[in-house]
N, C-alpha and C positions, 0 to 999 in steps of 0.2 A: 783744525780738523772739524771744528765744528761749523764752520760756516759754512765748508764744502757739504756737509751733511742737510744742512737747511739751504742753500743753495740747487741740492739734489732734489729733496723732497719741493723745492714752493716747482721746479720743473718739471717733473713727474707730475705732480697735481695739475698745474697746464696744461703737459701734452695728452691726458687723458683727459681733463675739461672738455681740450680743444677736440679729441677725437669723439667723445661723446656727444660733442654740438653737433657735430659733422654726419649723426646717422639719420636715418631715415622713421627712429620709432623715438613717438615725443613722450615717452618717460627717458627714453637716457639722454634725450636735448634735457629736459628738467635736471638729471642726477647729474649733467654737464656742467650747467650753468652753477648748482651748487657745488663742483669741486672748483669752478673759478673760484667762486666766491670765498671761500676757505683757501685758498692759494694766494691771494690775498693778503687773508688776517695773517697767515705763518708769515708773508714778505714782509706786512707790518711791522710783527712783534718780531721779525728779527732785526727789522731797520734801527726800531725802538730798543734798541739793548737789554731785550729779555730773557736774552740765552742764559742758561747756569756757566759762572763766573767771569760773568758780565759785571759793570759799574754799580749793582745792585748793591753789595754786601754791607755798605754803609747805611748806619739808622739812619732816619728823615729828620728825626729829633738830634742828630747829632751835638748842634750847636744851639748858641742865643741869638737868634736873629738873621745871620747869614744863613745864604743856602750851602747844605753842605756839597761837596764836590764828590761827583763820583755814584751821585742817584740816578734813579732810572725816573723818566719822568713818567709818572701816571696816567695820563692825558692817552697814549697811547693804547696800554691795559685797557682802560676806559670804552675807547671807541672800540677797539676788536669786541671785547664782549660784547658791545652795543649790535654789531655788526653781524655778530655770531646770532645773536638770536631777532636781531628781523631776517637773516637768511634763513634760519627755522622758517620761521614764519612764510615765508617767501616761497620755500619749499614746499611746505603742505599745502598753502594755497594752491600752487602751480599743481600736485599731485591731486587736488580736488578737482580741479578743472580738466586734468585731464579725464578722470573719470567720467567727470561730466561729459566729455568731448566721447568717449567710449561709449557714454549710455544713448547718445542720439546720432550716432554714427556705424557703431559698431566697428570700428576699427582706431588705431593710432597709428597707423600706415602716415606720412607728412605728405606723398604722393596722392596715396585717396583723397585725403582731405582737402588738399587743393583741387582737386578736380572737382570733387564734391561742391570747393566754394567757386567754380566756375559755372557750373552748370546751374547756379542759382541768379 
């Protein structure tokens, strides 16, 4: 049951991604690209067995020296956070520049602005 739910959810987050990229005002190309990017991290961390009662429930310390069986490996966690906050990053940048793109254009039309960069 659960996997149909995160199977549901990393597609939803896609087909809105992908519809988002598809308009013609570049803040929801921006809010697009960050729901890819988060559709993503959830496809990761479900590949990576992070779902609740998943292989998780064994300690790390388990044993003396073997690895115990039945962990989730870290490495995964790891990269999604890592991933989660340069897409922060990635986003606001993107949101700065369009402002900037607002403030010498006066519009975020994708159409104007091409035409705009044709005409130069």
């Amino acid at each position: 049951m659960t996997a149909i739910v995160v199977a549901t959810v990393v597609g939803a987050l896609c087909a809105i991604g992908t519809y988002l990229l598809l308009q013609q005002d570049l803040v929801r190309v921006v809010w697009g690209l960050s729901l890819l990017s988060q559709a993503a991290n959830v496809y990761l961390l479900a590949m990576g067995n992070v779902l609740p009662g998943g292989p998780n429930t064994v300690p790390v310390l388990a044993g003396h020296g073997e690895p115990p069986s039945g962990v989730t490996d870290p490495l995964v966690q790891a990269l999604v956070l890592t991933a989660i906050v340069i897409g922060f990053g990635m986003t606001a940048f993107a949101l700065f520049l369009s402002y900037r793109v607002y403030q010498e254009h006066g519009t975020l039309a994708l159409a104007e602005l091409a035409e705009a960069g044709d005409r130069r």
